[in-house]
C-alpha positions in Angstrom: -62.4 -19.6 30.0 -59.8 -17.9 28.2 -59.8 -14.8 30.1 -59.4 -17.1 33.0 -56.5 -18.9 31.6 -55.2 -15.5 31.2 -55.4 -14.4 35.1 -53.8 -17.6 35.9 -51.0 -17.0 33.6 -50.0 -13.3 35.4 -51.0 -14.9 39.0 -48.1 -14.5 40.8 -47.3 -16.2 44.2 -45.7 -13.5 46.8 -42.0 -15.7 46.6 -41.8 -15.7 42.4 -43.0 -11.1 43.1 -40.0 -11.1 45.7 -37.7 -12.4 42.9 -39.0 -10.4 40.5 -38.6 -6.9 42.1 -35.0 -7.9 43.2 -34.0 -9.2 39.9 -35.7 -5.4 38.6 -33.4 -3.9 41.3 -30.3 -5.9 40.2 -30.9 -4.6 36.6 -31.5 -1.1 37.5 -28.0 -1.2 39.3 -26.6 -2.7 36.1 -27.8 -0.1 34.1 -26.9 2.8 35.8 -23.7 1.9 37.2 -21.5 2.6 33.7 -23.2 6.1 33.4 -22.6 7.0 37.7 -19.3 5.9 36.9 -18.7 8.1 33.9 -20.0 11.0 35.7 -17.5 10.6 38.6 -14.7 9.2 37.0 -14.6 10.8 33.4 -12.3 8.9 30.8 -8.9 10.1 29.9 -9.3 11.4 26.7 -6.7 11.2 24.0 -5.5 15.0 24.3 -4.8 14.5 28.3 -3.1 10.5 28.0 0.3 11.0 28.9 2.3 9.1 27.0 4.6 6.9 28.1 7.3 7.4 25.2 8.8 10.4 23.8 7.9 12.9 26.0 8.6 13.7 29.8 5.5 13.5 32.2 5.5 15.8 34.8 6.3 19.8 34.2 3.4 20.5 31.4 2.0 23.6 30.4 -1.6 23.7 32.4 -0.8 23.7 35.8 -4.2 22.0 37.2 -3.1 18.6 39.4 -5.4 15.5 38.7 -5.4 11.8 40.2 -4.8 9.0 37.7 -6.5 5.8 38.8 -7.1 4.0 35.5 -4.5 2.2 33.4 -3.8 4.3 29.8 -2.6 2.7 26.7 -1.4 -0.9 28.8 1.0 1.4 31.3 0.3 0.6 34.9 -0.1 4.1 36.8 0.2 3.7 40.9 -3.3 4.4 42.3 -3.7 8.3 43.9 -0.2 9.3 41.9 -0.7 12.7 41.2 0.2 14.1 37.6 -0.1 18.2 36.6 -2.5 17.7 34.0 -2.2 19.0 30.2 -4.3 19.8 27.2 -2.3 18.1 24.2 -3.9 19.3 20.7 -3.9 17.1 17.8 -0.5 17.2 15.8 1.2 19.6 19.0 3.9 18.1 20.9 3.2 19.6 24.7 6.7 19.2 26.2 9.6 16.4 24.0 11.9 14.8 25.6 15.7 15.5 24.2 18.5 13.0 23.6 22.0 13.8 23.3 22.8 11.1 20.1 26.1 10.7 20.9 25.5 10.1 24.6 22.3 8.3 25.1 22.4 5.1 25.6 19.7 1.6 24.7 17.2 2.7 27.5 17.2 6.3 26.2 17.2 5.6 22.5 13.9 3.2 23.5 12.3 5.7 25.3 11.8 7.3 21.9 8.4 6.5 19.7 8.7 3.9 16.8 12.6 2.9 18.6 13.1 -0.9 20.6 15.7 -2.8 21.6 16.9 -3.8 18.6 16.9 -0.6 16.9 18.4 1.2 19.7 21.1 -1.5 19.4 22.0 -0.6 16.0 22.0 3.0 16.6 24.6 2.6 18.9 26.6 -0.2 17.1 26.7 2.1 14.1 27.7 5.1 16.1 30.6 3.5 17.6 31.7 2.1 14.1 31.6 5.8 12.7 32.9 7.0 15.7 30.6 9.8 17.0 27.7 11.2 14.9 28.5 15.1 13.2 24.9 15.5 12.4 21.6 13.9 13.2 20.8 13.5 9.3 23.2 9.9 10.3 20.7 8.3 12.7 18.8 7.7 9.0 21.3 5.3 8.0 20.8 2.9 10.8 20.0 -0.5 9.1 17.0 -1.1 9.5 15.5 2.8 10.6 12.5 3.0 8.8 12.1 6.7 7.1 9.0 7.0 9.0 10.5 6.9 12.2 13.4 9.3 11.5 11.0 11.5 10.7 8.8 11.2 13.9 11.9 10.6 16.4 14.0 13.8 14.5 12.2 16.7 17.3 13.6 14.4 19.9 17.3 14.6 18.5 20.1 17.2 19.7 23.6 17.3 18.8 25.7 17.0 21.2 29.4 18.3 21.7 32.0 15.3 20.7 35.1 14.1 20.0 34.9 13.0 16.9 36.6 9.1 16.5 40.0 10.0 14.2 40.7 7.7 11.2 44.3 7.7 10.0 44.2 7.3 6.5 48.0 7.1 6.7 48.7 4.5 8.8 45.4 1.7 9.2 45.6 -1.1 7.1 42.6 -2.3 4.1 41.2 -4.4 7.3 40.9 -1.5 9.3 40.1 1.1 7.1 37.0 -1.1 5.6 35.7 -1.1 9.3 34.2 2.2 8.6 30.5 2.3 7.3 31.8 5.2 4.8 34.2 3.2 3.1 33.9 -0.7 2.0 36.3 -3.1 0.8 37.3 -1.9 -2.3 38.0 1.8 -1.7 40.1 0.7 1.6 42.4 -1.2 -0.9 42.3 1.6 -3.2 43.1 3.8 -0.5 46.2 1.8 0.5 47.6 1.6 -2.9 47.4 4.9 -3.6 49.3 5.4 -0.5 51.6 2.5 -1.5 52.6 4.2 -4.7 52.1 8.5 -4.0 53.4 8.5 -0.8 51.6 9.5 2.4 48.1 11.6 2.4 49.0 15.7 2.8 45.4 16.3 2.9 41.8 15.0 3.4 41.0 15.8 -0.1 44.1 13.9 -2.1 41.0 11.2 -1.7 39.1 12.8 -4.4 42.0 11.3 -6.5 41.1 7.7 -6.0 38.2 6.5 -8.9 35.2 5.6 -5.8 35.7 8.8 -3.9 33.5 11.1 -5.2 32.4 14.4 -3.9 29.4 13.1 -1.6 31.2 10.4 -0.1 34.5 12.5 0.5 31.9 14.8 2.7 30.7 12.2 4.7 34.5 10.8 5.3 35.8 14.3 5.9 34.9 15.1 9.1 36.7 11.6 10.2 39.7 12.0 8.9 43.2 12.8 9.6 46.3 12.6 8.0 49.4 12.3 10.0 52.2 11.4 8.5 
C-alpha cells in the first residue's frame, strides 16, 4: 500500500513532465548566463577604470585599444567608444592632469579629486582677493580645503607665470588695505598710522616696524607689495 502511495506520488502526467523540463531549461539558462557573460565581457577591474577626475583619458601608457560598454563608477560611457587601454598600479598615477592655479577656472578646479563647486568657488574668490597665487603652498588656505585634499590634489598643481595683483601700501585706505586675506583690520589701521605719522613707506620691509608684522607674515605680504610714493 505504501509503496503504492509512493508511485502515485512521482506519477507524473506528460503536461506537469513538459513543465518540468522547461522550467529545468529556464534554470540552467539562469545559471550559466552570469558566468558566459563574465567570460565574454570580463569586468573592468580597478587598475584599468578610468577615472573620470584628475587625470586625462585618452593618451596612456599601454597602447592596446578596448571597447567600453559598461558604466564605471556612475559615469555614463557611449556604447562602442573606443578608449587605449592602461594598466594603473596601486598608489601610481598613469598620466595627471595639470592646472595652471592662477588660470583655471570652476570647471577645471572640479575636475580635480576631493574639489566641487563650492570649493572651487573659494579657490578662486580667494585668489582674486590675494591677487594671483606666488606658490601653490596658498591653495592650503582656502577656507574650508581640507589638508587631505591639498595633499591629494598638490601633483595636479603647476605654477603658472603671473602678474602679480600690486598693493600700494602708500596710498589704499584701512578699508582697502584689510581687503587682503594677509592683513585684517587691525594691522590695516596700524599700517595707516604709521604712515600718518613717518611719512610714506621707502620699502616693503619698514612693515617689520609696526607691532603685528612679524617676520612670517611680512613674507607672505612681500611679494604683494609696492611702495610708490
Amino acid at each position: 500500500m505504501k509503496q503504492s502511495l509512493w508511485k502515485e506520488y512521482f506519477n507524473f502526467s506528460k503536461q506537469e513532465r513538459t513543465g518540468i523540463t522547461v522550467l529545468l531549461v529556464l534554470i540552467s539558462i539562469c545559471v550559466s548566463t552570469p558566468a558566459a557573460w563574465e567570460y565574454f565581457y570580463p569586468p573592468i577591474t580597478e587598475g584599468e577604470i578610468i577615472a573620470d577626475k584628475g587625470w586625462i583619458r585618452p593618451e596612456e601608457t599601454d597602447r592596446k585599444q578596448f571597447k567600453q560598454k559598461e558604466r564605471i563608477h556612475g559615469a555614463a560611457w557611449k556604447k562602442d567608444t573606443v578608449w587605449k587601454r592602461t594598466v594603473w598600479k596601486k598608489d601610481t598615477i598613469y598620466k595627471k592632469l595639470t592646472i595652471s592655479i592662477n588660470s583655471a577656472d570652476s570647471a577645471t578646479w572640479t575636475s580635480l579629486p576631493g574639489i566641487g563647486p563650492v570649493l572651487a568657488s573659494r579657490i578662486i574668490r580667494f585668489r582674486n582677493k590675494l591677487g594671483g597665487f606666488y606658490s601653490i603652498s596658498q591653495i592650503r588656505e582656502t577656507y574650508g580645503l581640507p589638508d587631505s585634499t591639498f595633499v591629494k590634489i598638490q601633483p595636479y598643481l603647476q605654477l603658472d607665470t603671473v602678474s602679480l595683483k600690486n598693493l600700494d601700501i602708500n596710498q589704499l585706505d584701512e578699508k582697502s588695505l584689510a581687503q587682503h586675506p594677509y592683513i585684517h583690520y587691525k594691522m590695516a589701521r596700524l599700517i595707516v598710522l604709521y604712515r600718518n605719522n613717518n611719512g610714506p613707506f621707502r620699502h616693503a620691509d619698514e612693515l617689520l616696524g609696526i607691532p603685528l608684522v612679524d617676520d612670517s607674515i611680512y613674507r607672505k605680504l612681500e611679494p604683494y607689495i609696492k611702495t610708490i610714493k
